[in-house]
N, C-alpha and C positions, 0 to 999 in steps of 0.2 A: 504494500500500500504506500502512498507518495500524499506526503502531506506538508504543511508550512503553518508557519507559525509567523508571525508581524510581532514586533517589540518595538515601542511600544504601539499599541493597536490605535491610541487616537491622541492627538495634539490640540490643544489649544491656543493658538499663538496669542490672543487677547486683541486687544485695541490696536491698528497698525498705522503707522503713520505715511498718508500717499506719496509715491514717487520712492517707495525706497524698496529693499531687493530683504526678504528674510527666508532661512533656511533653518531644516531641520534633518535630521539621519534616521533613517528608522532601518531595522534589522529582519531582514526573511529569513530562519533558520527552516533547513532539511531537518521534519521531526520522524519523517518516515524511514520506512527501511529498507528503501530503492534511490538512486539518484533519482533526482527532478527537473524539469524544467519549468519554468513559469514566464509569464507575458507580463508586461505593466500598458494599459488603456491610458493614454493621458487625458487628463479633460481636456477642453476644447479650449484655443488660443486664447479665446478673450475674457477667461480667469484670471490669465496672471498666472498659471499652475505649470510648474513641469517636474516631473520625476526622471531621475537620473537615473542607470543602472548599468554593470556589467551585464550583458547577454551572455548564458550559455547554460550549460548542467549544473546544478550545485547539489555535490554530491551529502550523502548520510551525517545527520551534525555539523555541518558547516552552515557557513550564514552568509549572505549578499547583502550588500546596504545601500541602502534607497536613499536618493537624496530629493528632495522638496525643497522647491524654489518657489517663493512668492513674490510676484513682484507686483505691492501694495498697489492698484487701481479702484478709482470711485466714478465709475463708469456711470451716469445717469442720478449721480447725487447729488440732489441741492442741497447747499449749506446755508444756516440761519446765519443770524448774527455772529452766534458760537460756533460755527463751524459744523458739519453734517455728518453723522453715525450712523454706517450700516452694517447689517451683519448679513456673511453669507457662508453655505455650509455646503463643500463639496469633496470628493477625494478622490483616488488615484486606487482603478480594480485592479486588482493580480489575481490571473486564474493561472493555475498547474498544469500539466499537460494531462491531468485527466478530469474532465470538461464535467465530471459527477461528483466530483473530490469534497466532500464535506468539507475542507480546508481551503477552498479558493479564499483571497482575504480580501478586506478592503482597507484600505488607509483611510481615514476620518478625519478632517481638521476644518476648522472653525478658524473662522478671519473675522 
């Protein structure tokens, strides 16, 4: 069986200030007892969202690290006097190469 594990599984970056670039690491360990492969789906360009990754097998207990790049945009927000707060909630899917894998995982983070 081929499975995966995400460390940690969800981020919350908090309040982010626009025009600026923030990153995070997160960990996919092999918790199965076959090598695996997995995919990373980027969201779409006009998030601000990219995850970084080595392609390839990662074999039994070893671990791949995902990097997340934000780069702060306030696409369609008006600001008051004090200035304008949104929140929005997207991530970054990783499926395994077996398409039924109770372990596909999802990266979660909050901007």
């Amino acid at each position: 069986s081929r499975a995966f594990e995400v460390y940690p599984d969800c981020v919350e970056f908090g309040v982010l200030k626009e025009g600026y670039m923030y990153r995070n690491t997160f960990l996919l360990k092999n918790i199965g007892v076959d090598v695996g492969r997995f995919k990373i789906t980027q969201p779409p360009p006009a998030t601000g969202i990219k995850a970084s990754f080595q392609p390839g097998p990662l074999a039994v207990g070893m671990s791949a690290r995902i990097i997340v790049d934000i780069y702060a945009v306030a696409v369609g927000v008006e600001g008051g006097k004090d200035g304008a707060e949104a929140g929005v909630a997207s991530g970054v899917k990783i499926v395994s190469d077996r398409p039924n894998s109770a372990h596909n995982g999802h990266l979660s983070y909050i901007q």
